[in-house]
C-alpha positions as CSV (number, residue, x, y, z in Angstrom):
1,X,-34.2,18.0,43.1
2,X,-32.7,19.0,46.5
3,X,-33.9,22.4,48.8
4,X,-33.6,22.8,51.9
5,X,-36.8,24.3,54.0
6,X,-36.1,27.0,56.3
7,X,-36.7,27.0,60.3
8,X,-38.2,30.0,60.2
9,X,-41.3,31.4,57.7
10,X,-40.5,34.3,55.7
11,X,-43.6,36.2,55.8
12,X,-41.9,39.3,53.5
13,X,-40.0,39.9,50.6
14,X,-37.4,42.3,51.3
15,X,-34.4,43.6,49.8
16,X,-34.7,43.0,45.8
17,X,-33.5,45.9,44.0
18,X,-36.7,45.5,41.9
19,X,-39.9,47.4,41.9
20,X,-42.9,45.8,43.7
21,X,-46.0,45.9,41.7
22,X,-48.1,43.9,43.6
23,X,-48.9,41.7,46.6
24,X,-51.3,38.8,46.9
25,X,-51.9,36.2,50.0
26,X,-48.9,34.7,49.3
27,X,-47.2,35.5,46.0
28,X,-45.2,39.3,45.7
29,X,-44.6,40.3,42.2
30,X,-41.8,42.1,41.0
31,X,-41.1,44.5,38.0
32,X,-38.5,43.0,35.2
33,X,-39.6,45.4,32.4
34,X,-41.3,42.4,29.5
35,X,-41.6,40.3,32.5
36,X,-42.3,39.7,36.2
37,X,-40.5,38.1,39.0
38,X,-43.2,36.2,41.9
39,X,-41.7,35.0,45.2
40,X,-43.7,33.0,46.9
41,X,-43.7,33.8,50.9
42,X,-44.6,31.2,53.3
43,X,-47.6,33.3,54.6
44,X,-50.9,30.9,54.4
45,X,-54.2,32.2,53.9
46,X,-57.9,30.7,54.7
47,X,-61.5,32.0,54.1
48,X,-60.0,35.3,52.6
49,X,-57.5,35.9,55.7
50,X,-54.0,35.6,56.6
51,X,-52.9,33.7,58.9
52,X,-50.6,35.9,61.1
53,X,-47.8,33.1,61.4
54,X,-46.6,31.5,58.4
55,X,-45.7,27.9,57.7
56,X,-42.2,27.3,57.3
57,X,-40.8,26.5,53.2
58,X,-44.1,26.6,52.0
59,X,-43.6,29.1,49.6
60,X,-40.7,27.0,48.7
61,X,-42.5,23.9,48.0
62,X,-45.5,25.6,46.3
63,X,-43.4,27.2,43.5
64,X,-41.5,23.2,43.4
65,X,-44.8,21.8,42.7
66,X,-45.9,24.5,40.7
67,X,-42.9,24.4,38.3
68,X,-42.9,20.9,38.0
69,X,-46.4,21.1,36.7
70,X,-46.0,23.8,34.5
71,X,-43.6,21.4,32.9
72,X,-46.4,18.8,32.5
73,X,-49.1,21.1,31.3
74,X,-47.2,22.5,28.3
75,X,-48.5,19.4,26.7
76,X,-52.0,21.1,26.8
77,X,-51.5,24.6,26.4
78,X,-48.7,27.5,26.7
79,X,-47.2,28.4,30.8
80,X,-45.8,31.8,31.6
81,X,-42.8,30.5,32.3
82,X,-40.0,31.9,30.5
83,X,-37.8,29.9,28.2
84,X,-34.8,28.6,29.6
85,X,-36.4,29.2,33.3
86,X,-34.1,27.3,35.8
87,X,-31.1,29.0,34.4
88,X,-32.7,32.7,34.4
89,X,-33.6,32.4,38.0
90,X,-30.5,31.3,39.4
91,X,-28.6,33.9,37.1
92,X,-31.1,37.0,38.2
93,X,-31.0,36.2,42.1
94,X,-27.4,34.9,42.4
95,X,-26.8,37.8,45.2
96,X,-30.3,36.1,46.9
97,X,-29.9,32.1,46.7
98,X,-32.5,31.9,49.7
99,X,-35.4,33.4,47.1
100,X,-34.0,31.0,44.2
101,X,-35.8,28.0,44.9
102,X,-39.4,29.8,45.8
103,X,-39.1,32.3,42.7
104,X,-40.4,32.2,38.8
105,X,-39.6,34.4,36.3
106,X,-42.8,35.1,33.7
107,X,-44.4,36.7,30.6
108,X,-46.7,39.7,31.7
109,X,-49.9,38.7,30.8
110,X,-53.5,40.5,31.6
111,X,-55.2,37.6,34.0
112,X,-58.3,36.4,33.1
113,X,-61.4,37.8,35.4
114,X,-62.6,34.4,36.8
115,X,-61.1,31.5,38.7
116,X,-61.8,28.1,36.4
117,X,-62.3,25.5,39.0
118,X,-63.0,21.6,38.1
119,X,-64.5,19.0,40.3
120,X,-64.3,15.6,40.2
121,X,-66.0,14.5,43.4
122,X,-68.5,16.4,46.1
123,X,-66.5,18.7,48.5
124,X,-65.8,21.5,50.6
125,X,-68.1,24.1,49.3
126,X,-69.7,21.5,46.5
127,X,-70.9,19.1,49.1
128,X,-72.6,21.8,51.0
129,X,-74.2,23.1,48.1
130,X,-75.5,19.6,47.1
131,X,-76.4,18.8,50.3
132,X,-78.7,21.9,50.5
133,X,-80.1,22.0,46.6
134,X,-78.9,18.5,45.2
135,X,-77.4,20.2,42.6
136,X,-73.8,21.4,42.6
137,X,-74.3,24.4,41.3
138,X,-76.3,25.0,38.3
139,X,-75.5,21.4,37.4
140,X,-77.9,18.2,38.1
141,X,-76.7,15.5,39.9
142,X,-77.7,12.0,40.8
143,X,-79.9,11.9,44.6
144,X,-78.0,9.9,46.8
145,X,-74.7,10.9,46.4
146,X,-72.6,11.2,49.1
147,X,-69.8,13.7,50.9
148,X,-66.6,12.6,48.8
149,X,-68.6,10.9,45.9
150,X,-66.9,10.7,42.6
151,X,-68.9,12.9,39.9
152,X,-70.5,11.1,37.1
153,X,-67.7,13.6,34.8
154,X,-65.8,16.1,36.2
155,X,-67.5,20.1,35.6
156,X,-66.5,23.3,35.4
157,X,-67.7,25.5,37.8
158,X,-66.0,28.9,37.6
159,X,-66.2,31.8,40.3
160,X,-65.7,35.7,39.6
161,X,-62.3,36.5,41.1
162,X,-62.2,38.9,44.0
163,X,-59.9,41.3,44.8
164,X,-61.5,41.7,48.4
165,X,-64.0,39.4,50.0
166,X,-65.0,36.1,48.7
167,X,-64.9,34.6,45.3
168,X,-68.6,33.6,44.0
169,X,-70.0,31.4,42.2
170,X,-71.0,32.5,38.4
171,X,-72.8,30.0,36.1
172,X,-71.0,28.6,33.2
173,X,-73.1,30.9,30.7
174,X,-72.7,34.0,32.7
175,X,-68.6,33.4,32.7
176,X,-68.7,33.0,28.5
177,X,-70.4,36.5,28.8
178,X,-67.7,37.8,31.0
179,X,-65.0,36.2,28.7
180,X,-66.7,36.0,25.1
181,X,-67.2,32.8,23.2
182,X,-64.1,31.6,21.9
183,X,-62.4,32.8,25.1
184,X,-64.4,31.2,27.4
185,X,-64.6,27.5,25.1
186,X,-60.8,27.5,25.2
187,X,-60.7,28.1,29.0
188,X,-63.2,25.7,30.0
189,X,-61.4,22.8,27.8
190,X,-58.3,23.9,28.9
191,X,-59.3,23.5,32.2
192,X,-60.9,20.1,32.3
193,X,-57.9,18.9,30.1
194,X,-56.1,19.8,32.8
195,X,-58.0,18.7,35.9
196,X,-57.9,15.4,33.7
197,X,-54.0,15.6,33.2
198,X,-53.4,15.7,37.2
199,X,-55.9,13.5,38.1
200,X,-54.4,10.7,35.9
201,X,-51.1,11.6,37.4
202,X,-52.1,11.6,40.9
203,X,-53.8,8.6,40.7
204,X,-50.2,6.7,39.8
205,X,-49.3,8.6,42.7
206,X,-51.4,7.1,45.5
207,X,-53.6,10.1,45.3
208,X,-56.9,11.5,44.8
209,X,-56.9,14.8,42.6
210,X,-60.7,15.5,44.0
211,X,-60.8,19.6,42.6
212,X,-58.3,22.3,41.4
213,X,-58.3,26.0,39.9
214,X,-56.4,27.5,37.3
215,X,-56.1,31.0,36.5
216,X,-55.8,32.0,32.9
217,X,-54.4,35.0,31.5
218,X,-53.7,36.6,27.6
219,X,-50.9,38.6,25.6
220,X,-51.0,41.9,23.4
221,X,-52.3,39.5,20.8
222,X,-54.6,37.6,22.3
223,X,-53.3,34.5,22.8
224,X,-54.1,32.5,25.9
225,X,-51.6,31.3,29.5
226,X,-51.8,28.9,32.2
227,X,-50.8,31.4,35.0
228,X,-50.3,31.7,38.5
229,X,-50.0,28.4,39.9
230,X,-50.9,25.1,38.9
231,X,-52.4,21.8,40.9
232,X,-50.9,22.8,44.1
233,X,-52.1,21.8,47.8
234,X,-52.6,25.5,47.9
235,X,-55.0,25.7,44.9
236,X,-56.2,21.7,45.1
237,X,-57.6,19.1,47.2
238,X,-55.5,16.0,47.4
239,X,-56.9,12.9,49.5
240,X,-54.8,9.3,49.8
241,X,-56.4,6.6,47.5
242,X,-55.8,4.2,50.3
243,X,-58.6,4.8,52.6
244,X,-60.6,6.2,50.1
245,X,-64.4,5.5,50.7
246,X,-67.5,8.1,50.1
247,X,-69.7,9.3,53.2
248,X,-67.2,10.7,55.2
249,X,-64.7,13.6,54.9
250,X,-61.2,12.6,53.4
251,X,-57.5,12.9,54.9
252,X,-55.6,15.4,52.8
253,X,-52.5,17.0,51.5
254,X,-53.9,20.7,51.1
255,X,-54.8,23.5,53.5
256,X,-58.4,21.7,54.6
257,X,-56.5,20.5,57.6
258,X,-56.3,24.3,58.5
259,X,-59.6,25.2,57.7
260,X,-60.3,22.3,59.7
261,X,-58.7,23.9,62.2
262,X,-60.0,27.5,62.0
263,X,-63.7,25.9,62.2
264,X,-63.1,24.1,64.9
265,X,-61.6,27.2,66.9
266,X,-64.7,29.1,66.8
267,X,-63.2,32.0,65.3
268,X,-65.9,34.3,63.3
269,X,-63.8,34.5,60.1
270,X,-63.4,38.0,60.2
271,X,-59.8,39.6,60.8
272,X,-57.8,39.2,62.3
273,X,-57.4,35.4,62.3
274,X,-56.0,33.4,65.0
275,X,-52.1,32.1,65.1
276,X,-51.8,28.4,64.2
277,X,-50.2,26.4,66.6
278,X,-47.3,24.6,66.7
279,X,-48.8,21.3,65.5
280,X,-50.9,22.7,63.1
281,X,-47.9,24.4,61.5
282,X,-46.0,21.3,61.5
283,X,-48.9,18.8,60.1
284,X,-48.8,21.9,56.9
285,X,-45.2,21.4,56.1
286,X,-45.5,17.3,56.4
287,X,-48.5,17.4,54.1
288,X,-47.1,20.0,51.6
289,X,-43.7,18.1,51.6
290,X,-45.8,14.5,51.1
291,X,-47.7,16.0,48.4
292,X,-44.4,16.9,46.8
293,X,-42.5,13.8,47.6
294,X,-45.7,11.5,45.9
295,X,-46.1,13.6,42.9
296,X,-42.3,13.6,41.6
297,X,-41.3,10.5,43.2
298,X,-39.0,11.1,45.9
């Protein structure tokens, strides 16, 4: 796989003679009748903002990782990719070969109200919660564990999924009410088969796959999608295996070192957020493209 990243971020999508339908933190979606195109800017978001300066080729090597696996997840359950993908996307933007690389052409499908998030170890907003409860979430859990511990069994813990403010926390009783029964069994196993999937992976990889979300979404007839993007630094917590010891927070190869960041700037996390620096912006691209480079090998 060869791409080449871009000096500059491209923080809009411009100039497609296609009808915008929607625009999320990072991902624009376009109209293709039966199906949609998403470009993937390179704007980065944290605690429900957006940054005001992007992060050069990120967009670029989320959709790389993403599509890669896709690829790997059709083992477990259906993408919304669309057959013959690689081929499509070059063929539909041949008069735009800067958009090729950080493009997918999918089914429409009605998303799924929730965000299905596994955990494998205590973090980010699970550690707190543990810390303040010892329970992550509605879920028991050993006393004594510590920040970065390894869960006795990875859980499921969705959230609702806003389109404004902050995703919350919903218990996993309250999402099979949201979803219905069969829906929601599907989901959750889906999920953990999943989180399961890129954990083994990682692992060969030199990497820790420590939580994820997935976003779900169905047909005219029911039938149920991986959507949206899938075990990216983006939507994941990677830490190194080398290194790796509980009690302390971890390295990584996601957007913590930018939350990192943000909390250590004493900004309010209210808009508008601060610029990132220079380094900051640069330490992005190098763990995004390490991320990449571990995952597939080169």
């Amino acid at each position: 796989m060869k791409f080449k990243l871009p000096s500059e971020p491209l923080m809009k999508i411009d100039g497609l003679p296609f009808v915008k339908i929607s625009q999320g933190k990072v991902r624009e979606n376009f109209d293709l009748g039966d199906e949609l195109l998403i470009v993937a800017s390179d704007r980065i978001s944290a605690f429900d903002s957006i940054m005001p300066n992007g992060i050069p080729g990120k967009g670029i090597l989320l959709t790389q990782i993403s599509l890669w696996w896709f690829k790997q997840a059709e083992k477990i359950m259906p993408t919304h990719l669309v057959a013959n993908h690689d081929e499509r996307i070059r063929e539909l933007l041949k008069d735009f070969p800067e958009l090729v690389d950080r493009s997918m052409i999918v089914r429409k499908l009605k998303p799924m109200p929730i965000e299905a998030i596994a955990r494998g170890y205590l973090a980010g907003s699970g550690w707190k919660e543990y810390k303040a409860t010892g329970k992550l979430f509605e879920f028991d859990l050993p006393a004594g564990l510590l920040e970065s511990s390894k869960l006795p069994t990875p859980l499921f813990t969705p959230t609702t999924k806003a389109s404004e403010g902050h995703d919350m926390p919903i218990t996993n009783a309250e999402c099979e009410k949201l979803l219905g029964g069969e829906t929601f069994r599907r989901i959750k196993d889906a999920t953990l088969a999943l989180y399961n999937m890129g954990s083994k992976k990682a692992t060969e990889c030199g990497l820790i796959l420590a939580d994820t979300k997935f976003e779900f979404g169905k047909d005219s007839e029911g039938k149920i999608y991986l959507i949206d993007e899938v075990l990216t630094p983006d939507s994941s917590r990677y830490w190194p295996v080398q290194g790796y010891e509980a009690g302390k927070s971890q390295p990584s190869f996601d957007k913590q070192y930018v939350r990192d960041w943000l909390e250590a700037s004493g900004w309010d996390k209210n808009p508008p957020a601060p610029a990132l620096p220079p380094d900051v912006v640069a330490n992005v691209v190098k763990c995004y493209s390490e991320a990449l480079s571990k995952l597939m090998g080169e």
